[in-house]
C-alpha positions in Angstrom: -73.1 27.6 46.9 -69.4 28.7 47.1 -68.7 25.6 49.2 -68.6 23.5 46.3 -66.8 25.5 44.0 -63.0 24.6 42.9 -60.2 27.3 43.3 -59.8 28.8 40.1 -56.3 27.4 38.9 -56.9 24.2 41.2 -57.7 21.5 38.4 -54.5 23.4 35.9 -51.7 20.9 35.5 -48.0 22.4 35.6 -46.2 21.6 32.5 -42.3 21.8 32.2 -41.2 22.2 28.8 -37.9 19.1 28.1 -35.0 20.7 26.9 -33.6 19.3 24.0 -32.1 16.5 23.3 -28.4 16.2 23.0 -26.9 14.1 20.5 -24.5 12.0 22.2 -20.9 12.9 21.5 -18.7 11.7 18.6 -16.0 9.3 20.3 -12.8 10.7 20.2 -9.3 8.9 20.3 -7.4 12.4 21.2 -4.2 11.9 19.9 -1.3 13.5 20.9 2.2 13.9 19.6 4.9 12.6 21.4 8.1 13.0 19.5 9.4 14.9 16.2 12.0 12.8 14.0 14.5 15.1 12.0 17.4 14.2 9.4 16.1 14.4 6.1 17.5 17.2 3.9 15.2 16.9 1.2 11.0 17.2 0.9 9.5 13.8 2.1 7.3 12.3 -0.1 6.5 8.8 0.9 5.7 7.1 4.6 6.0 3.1 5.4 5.4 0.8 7.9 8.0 -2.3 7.6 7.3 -6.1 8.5 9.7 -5.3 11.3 8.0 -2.5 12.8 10.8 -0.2 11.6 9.4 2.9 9.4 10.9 3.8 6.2 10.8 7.4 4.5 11.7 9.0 0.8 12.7 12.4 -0.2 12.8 14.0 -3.5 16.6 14.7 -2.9 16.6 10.9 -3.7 17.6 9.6 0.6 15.7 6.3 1.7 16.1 6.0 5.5 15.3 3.6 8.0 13.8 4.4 11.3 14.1 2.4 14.3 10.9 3.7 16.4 12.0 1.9 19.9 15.2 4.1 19.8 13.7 7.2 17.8 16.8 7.1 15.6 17.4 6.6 11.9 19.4 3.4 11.3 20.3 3.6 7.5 20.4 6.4 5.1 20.8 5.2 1.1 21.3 8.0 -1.3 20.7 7.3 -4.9 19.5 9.7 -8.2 16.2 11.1 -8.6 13.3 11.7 -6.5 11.6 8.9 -4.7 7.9 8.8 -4.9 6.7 5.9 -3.7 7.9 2.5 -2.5 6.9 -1.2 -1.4 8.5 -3.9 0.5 7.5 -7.0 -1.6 9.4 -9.3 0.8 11.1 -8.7 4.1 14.0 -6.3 3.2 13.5 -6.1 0.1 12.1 -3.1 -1.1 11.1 -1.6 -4.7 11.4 2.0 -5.3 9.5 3.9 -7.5 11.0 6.9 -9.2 11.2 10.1 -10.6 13.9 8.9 -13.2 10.6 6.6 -15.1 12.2 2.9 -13.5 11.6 0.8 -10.2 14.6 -0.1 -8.1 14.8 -3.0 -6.2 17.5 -2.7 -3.3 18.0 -5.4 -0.5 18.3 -3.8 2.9 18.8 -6.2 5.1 22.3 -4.9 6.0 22.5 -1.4 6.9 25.9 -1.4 5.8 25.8 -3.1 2.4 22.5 -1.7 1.2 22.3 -2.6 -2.6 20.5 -2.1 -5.4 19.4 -5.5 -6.8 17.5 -4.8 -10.0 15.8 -2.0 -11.9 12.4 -2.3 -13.8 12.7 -0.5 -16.6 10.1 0.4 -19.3 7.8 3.5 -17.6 8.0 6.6 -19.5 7.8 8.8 -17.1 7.1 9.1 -13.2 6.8 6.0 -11.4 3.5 7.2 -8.9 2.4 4.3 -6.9 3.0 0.2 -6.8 1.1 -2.1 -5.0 1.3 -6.3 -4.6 -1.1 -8.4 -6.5 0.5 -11.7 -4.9 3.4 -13.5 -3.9 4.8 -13.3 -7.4 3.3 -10.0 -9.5 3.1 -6.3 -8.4 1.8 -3.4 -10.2 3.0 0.0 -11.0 1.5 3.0 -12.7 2.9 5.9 -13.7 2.3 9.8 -15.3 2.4 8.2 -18.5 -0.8 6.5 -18.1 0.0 3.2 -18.4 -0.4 0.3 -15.4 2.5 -2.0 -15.8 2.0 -6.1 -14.4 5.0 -6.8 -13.1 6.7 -11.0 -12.6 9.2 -10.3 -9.5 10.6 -13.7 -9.6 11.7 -13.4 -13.1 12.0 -9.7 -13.6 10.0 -9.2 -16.5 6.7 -7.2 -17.7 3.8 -9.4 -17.7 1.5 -6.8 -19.1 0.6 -3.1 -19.7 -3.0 -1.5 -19.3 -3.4 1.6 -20.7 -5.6 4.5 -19.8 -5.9 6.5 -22.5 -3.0 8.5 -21.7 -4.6 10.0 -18.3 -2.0 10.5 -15.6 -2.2 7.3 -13.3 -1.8 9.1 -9.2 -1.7 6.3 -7.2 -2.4 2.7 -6.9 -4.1 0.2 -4.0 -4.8 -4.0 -4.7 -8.1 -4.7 -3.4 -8.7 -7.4 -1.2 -11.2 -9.3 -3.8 -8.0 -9.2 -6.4 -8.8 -6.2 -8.3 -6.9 -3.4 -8.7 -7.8 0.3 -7.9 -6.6 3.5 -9.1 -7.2 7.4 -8.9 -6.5 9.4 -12.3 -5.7 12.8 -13.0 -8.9 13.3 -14.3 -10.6 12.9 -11.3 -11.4 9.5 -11.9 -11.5 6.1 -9.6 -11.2 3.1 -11.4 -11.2 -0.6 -10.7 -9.4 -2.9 -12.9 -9.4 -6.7 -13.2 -5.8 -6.6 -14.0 -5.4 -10.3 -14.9 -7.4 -9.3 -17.9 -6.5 -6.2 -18.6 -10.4 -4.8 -18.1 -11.5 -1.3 -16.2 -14.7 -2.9 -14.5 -16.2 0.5 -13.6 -15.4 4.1 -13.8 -16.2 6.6 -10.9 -16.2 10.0 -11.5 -17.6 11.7 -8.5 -14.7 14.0 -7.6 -13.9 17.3 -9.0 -10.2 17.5 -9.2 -7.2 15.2 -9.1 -7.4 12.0 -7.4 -4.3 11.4 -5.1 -4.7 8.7 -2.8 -7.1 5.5 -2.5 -7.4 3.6 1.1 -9.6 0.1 1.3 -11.5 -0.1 4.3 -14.0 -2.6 5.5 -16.0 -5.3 4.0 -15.5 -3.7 0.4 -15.6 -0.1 1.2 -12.5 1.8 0.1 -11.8 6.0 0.3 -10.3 8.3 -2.0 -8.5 12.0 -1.4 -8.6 14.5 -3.8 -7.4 17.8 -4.9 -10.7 18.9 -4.5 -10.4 18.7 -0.7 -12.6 16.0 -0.6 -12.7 12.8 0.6 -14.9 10.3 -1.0 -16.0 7.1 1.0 -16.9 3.8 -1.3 -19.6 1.8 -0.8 -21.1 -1.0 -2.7 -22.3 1.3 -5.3 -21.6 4.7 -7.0 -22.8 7.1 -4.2 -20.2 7.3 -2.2 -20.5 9.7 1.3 -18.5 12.8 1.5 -16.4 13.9 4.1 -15.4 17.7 3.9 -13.2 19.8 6.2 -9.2 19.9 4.6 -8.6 23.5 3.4 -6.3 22.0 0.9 -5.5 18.8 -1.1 -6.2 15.5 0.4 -3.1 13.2 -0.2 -3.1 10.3 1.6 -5.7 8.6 4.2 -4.9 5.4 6.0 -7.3 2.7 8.0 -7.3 3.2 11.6 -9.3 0.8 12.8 -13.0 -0.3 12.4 -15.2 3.0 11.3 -11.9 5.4 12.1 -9.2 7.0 9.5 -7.2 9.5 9.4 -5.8 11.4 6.2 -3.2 13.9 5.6 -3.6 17.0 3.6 -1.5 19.9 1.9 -3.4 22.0 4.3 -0.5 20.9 6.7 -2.5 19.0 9.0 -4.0 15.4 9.9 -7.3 14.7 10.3 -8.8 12.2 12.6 -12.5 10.7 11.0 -15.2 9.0 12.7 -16.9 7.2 9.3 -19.9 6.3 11.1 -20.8 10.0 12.2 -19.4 10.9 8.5 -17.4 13.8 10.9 -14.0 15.0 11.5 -13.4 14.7 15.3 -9.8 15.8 15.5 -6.9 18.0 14.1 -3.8 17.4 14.7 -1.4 20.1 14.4 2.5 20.4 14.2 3.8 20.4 10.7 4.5 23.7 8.9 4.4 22.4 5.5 2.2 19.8 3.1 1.6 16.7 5.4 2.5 14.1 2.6 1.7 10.9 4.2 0.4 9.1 7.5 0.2 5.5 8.6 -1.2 3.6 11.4 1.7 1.7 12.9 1.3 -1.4 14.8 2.2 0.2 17.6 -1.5 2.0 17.9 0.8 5.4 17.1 -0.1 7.5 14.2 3.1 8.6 11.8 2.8 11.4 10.0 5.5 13.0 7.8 5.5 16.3 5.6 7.4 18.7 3.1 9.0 20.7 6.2 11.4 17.2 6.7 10.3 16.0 9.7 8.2 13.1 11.0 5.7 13.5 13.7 4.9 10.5 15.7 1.0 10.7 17.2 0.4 8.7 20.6 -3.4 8.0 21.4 -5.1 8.5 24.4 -8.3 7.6 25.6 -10.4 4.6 24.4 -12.5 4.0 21.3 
């Protein structure tokens, strides 16, 4: 009668609990910085990439300079009145300035020894914030006045002015379906179809000043505010929001693909991965408001800031 009978823990199956499952990790480009560019006396305020490679930086003590990257030296230094704010190379070498003295300077570069001012816009009231091309023929500038100005460059005249109601224009990008895009001191984001002098739509989903506007992919554009946030546009008005800067957001460039990187008062960079909606890496090294950053042609990262230096960011690894 025992015979027959199972051991008492015989038939029990053994069961192993999984452990969880890890989320795979965020890919990571892991920059690194390679070199520190020095020279400028004053605060800079504005960071381009050239046609030829070459970067070019502004100061508020009014010095454009001209940096040859392959030799990590600055080529040309141009001193003129007023601060420089913002700037735009509307064809090769020749470069409009916008400035803290209300007007936009033209100057031809091509020589580093007879740099010359060619023209100046005149007609802003006050600071000149942010210009962007339209085409091969108009650019646009707005200002703290609150007015967008059309400008002809090939026969040096205002086509137009848009107003905004007296709100403080910040900064300015031209969208690649030919509208015009602009962040307000009110917080807003609008989009403008500048040809005729219309604000399509209105965006008011950030809290503080709006100081720099990026376009992305397949419509998408970002915006980086003085609310520490930065908002990522999608095709409609509920944009994703990517937190971490302690301070200001003011400016955020395209990497590549679902990657950018912005620079923020909080004195560092910022490395996104938009499809994770996370920040992946900080990149440390200034000591002051980071004021700008680009994503050179080279794959390098440029970053430049209040303490008067430029930081040049290799990557590493593969993403």
């Amino acid at each position: 009668m025992g015979s027959n009978c199972c051991p008492k823990n015989e038939n029990k199956k053994n069961f192993v609990i999984p452990p969880p499952i890890q989320p795979p990790p965020i890919p990571s480009p892991n920059y690194y910085q390679i070199d520190k560019l020095e020279g400028h006396e004053g605060k800079i305020t504005c960071l381009k990439e050239l046609n030829n490679q070459n970067i070019m930086t502004g100061s508020n003590e009014g010095e454009l300079k001209i940096w040859n990257l392959s030799k990590l030296k600055c080529e040309n230094t141009i001193k003129m009145e007023g601060q420089i704010l913002c700037f735009l190379e509307f064809e090769p070498n020749m470069i409009l300035l916008g400035k803290s003295t209300n007007n936009i300077e033209l100057w031809d570069i091509n020589d580093i020894f007879l740099s010359k001012k060619i023209f100046s816009f005149e007609g802003h009231e006050y600071w000149v914030t942010d210009l962007a091309k339209c085409d091969e023929r108009y650019f646009a500038s707005v200002s703290n006045d609150g007015n967008i100005r059309i400008w002809d460059y090939i026969n040096k005249i205002c086509l137009s002015i848009i107003s905004n109601n007296n709100i403080n224009f910040q900064c300015l990008i031209h969208l690649s379906n030919g509208k015009l895009c602009t962040g307000d001191a009110d917080s807003t984001v609008k989009i403008w179809d500048w040809k005729n002098k219309i604000c399509e739509n209105s965006y008011k989903k950030h809290t503080n000043t709006v100081k720099c506007l990026c376009e992305l992919n397949n419509g998408e554009f970002a915006s980086g505010s003085e609310d520490k946030t930065i908002l990522i546009w999608k095709k409609n008005d509920q944009p994703d929001v990517l937190t971490g800067h302690e301070k200001a957001v003011r400016y955020i460039c395209h990497i590549k693909e679902h990657y950018i990187a912005s620079a923020s008062f909080d004195q560092t960079v910022r490395i996104w991965n938009l499809n994770f909606k996370a920040c992946i890496q900080i990149l440390n090294g200034h000591n002051n408001f980071v004021t700008g950053v680009i994503s050179h042609s080279s794959e390098q990262l440029i970053s430049c800031s209040n303490d008067k230096t430029i930081i040049i960011w290799m990557k590493g690894g593969n993403y």
